[in-house]
C-alpha positions in Angstrom: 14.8 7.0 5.3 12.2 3.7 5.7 11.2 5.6 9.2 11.1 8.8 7.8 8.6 7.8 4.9 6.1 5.3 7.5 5.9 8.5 9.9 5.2 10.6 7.3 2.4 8.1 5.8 0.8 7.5 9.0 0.7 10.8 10.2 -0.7 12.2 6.9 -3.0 9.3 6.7 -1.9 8.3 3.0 -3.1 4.9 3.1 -6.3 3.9 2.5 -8.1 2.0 5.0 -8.0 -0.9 2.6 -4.3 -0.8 2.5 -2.5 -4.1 4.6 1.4 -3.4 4.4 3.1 -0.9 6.2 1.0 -0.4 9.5 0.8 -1.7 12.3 -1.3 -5.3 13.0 -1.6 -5.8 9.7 -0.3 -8.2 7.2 -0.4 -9.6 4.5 -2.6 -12.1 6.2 -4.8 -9.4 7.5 -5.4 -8.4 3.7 -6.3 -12.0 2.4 -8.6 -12.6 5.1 -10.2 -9.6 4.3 -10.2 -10.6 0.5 -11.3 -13.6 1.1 -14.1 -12.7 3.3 -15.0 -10.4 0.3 -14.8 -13.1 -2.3 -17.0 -15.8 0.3 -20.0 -12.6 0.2 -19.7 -12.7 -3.5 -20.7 -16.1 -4.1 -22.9 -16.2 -1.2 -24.9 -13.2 -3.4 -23.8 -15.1 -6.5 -21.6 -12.7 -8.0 -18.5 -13.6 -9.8 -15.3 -12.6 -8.4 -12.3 -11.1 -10.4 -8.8 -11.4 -9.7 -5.9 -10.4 -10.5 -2.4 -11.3 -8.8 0.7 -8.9 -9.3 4.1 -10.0 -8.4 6.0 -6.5 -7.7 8.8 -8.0 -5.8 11.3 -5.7 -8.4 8.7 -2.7 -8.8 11.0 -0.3 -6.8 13.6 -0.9 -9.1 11.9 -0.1 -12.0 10.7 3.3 -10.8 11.9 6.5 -12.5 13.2 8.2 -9.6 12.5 11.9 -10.9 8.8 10.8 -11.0 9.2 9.6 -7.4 10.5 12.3 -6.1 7.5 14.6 -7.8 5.5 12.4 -5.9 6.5 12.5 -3.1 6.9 16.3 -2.6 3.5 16.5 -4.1 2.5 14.2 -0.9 4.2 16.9 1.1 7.6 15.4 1.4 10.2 17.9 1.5 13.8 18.4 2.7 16.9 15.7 3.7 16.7 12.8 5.4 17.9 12.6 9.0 20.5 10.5 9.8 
């Protein structure tokens, strides 16, 4: 199903360009530098920077599956999974 759902993602181009996890030559490490490259431009222009810091290690299991599923078909997601 994993495979299934990334070929479907990339092919549809669901992610945003922002978004690390999930493709290919990118990482979490790919996403702080990023950040942090933000953050240094920031201060460099004497902005402030915001953040905020979300541990969703158990957010799948919080998910109401009906609403998932309405999601996903809404994204275009439709039939069984291959085995």
């Amino acid at each position: 199903m994993h495979g299934q759902i990334l070929n479907f993602i990339l092919e549809n181009n669901v992610l945003t360009k922002n978004q690390s996890a999930f493709r290919k030559l990118n990482s979490t490490i790919t996403s702080l530098i990023g950040t942090t490259d933000y953050w240094y431009e920031n201060i460099d222009s004497k902005k402030l920077n915001l953040t905020i810091f979300l541990d969703l290690r158990k957010a799948f299991d919080t998910v109401d599956h009906e609403i998932m599923i309405k999601k996903l078909w809404k994204y275009g997601m439709r039939g069984n999974t291959e085995s």
